[in-house]
C-alpha positions as CSV (number, residue, x, y, z in Angstrom):
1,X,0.0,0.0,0.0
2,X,1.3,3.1,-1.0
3,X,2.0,5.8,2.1
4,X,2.4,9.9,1.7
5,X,2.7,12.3,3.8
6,X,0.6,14.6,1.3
7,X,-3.2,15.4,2.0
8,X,-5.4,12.6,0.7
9,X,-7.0,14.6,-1.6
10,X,-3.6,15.7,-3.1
11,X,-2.9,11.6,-3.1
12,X,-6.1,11.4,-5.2
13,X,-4.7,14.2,-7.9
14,X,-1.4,12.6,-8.6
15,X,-3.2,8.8,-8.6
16,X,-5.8,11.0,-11.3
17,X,-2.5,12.3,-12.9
18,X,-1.0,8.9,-13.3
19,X,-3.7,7.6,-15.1
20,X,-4.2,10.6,-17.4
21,X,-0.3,9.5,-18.9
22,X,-1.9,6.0,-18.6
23,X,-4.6,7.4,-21.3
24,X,-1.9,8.8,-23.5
25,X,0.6,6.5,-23.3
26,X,1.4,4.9,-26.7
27,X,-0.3,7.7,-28.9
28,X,1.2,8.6,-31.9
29,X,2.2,12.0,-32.7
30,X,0.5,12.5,-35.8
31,X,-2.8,11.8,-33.6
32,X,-1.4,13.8,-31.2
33,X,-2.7,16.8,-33.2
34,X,-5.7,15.6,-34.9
35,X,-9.2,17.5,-34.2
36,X,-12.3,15.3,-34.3
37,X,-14.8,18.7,-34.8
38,X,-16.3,19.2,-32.3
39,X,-13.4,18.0,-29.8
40,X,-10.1,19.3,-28.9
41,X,-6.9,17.2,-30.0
42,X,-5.0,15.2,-27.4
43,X,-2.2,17.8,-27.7
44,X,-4.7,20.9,-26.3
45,X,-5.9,18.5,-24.0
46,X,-2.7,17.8,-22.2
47,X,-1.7,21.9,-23.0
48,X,-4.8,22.8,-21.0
49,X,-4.7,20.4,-18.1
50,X,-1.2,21.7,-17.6
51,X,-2.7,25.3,-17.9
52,X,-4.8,24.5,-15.3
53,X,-2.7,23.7,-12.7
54,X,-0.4,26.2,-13.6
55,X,-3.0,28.5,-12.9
56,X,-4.1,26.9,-9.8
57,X,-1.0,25.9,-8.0
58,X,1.1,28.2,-9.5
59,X,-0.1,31.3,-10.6
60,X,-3.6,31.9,-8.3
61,X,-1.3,30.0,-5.3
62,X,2.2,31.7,-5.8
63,X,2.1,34.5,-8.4
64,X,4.3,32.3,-10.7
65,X,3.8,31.6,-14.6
66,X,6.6,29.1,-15.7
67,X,5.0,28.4,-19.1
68,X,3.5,31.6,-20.6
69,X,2.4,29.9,-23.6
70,X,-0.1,27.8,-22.5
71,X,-2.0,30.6,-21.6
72,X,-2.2,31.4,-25.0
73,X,-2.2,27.7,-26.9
74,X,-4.7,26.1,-24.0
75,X,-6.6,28.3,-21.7
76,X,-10.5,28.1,-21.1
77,X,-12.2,29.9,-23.9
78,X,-9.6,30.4,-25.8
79,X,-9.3,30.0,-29.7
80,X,-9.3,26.5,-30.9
81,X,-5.1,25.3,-31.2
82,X,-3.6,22.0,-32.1
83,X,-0.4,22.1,-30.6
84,X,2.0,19.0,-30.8
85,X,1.8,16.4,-28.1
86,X,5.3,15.9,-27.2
87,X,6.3,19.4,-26.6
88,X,2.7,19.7,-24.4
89,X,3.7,16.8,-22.4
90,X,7.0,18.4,-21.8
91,X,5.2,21.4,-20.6
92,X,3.1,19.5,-18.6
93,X,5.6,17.6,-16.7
94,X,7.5,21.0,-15.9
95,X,4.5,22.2,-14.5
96,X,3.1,19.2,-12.5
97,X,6.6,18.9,-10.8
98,X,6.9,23.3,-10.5
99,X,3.4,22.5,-8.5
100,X,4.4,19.3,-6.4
101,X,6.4,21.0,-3.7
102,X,3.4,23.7,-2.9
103,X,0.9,21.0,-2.9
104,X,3.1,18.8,-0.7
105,X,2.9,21.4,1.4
106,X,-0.9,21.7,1.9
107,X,-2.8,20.8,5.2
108,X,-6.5,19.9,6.2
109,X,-6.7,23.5,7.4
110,X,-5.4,24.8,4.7
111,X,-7.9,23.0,1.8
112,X,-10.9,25.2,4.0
113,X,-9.3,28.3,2.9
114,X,-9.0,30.4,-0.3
115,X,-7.2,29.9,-3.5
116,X,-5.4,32.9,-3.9
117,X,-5.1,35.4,-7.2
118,X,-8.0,36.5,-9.4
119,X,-10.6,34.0,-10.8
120,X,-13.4,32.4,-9.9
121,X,-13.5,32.4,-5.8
122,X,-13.3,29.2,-4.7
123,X,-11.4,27.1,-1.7
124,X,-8.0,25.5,-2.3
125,X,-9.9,21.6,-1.8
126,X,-12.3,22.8,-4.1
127,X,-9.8,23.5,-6.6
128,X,-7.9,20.3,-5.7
129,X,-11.8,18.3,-6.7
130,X,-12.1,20.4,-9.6
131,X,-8.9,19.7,-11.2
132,X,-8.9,16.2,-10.3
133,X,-12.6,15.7,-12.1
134,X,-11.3,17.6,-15.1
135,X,-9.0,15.2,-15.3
136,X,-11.2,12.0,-15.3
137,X,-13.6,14.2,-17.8
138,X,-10.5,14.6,-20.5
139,X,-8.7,11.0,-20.0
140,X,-12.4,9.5,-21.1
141,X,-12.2,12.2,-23.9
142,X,-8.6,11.0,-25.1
143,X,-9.7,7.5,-25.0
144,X,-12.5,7.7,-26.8
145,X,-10.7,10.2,-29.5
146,X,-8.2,7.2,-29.5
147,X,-10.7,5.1,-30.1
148,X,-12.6,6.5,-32.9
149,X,-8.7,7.1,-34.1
150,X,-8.6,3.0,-34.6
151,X,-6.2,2.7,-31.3
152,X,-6.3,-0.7,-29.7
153,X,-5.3,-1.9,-26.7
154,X,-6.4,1.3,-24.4
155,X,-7.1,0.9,-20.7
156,X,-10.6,0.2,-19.9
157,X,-10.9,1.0,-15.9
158,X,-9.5,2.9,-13.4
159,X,-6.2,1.6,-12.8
160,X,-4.6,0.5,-9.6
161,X,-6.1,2.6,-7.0
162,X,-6.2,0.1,-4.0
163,X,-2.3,0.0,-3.9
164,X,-1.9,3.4,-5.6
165,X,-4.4,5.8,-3.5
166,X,-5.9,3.8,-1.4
167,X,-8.6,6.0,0.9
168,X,-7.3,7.3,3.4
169,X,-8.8,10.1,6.0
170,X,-7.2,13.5,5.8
């Protein structure tokens, strides 16, 4: 069973977070960019999960952009993109690991209060929900993109969450 001393709910993002790259893995990078009208491609899909929690966890929580261009390529509303899926994975690894420390960092206490910055006013385990459901909302979107792209072999169910991110009270 896997142990952390990170809040439960911060457990659950990175087990959501694992099985987001477990959606993705072994996509080609030619489908990488592809746009099924009315969908997104898997490359603005990764670009705007990592926009989100860049602007979560590090811009709203710590007044930091590290990647400036996904607030152009990938943010909500924005102008339809198809950026390339290695280069978004790149970006989104910089910022999952930029956020890690800060969200290490977070207590019970803490998830009651505010997420900082300008946006919609909201509580930092709010945010921590939100971005984890957005996830599970775009993983089944990349699957079934992948799907209707003629991929085989994708993963069916929620991985391995008993040993992974076991519940645990926070």
């Amino acid at each position: 069973m896997a142990t952390s001393a990170a809040h439960p709910l911060v457990d659950q993002l990175r087990f959501t977070r694992s099985e987001f790259r477990r959606g993705l893995r072994g996509t080609p990078a030619e489908d990488g960019v592809r746009r099924l009208e009315p969908m997104n491609s898997i490359g603005w899909i990764v670009a705007h999960m990592a926009w989100h929690e860049q602007r979560y966890w590090l811009t709203r929580a710590q007044d930091i952009i590290l990647r400036p261009e996904l607030n152009e390529i990938a943010r909500t509303g924005g102008p339809a993109t198809t950026p390339p899926l290695r280069p978004m994975l790149a970006a989104w690894k910089d910022v999952t690991e930029a956020a890690d420390p800060w969200l290490d960092g977070l207590r019970a206490k803490d998830l009651t209060g505010p997420l900082g910055g300008t946006g919609p006013r909201r509580t930092i385990g709010s945010a921590l929900q939100r971005v984890t459901y957005h996830y599970w909302f775009h993983t089944g979107e990349i699957l079934a993109i992948r799907q209707v792209l003629g991929h085989r072999r994708l993963p069916e169910y929620v991985g391995n969450i008993d040993d992974e991110a076991p519940y645990r009270a926070g």
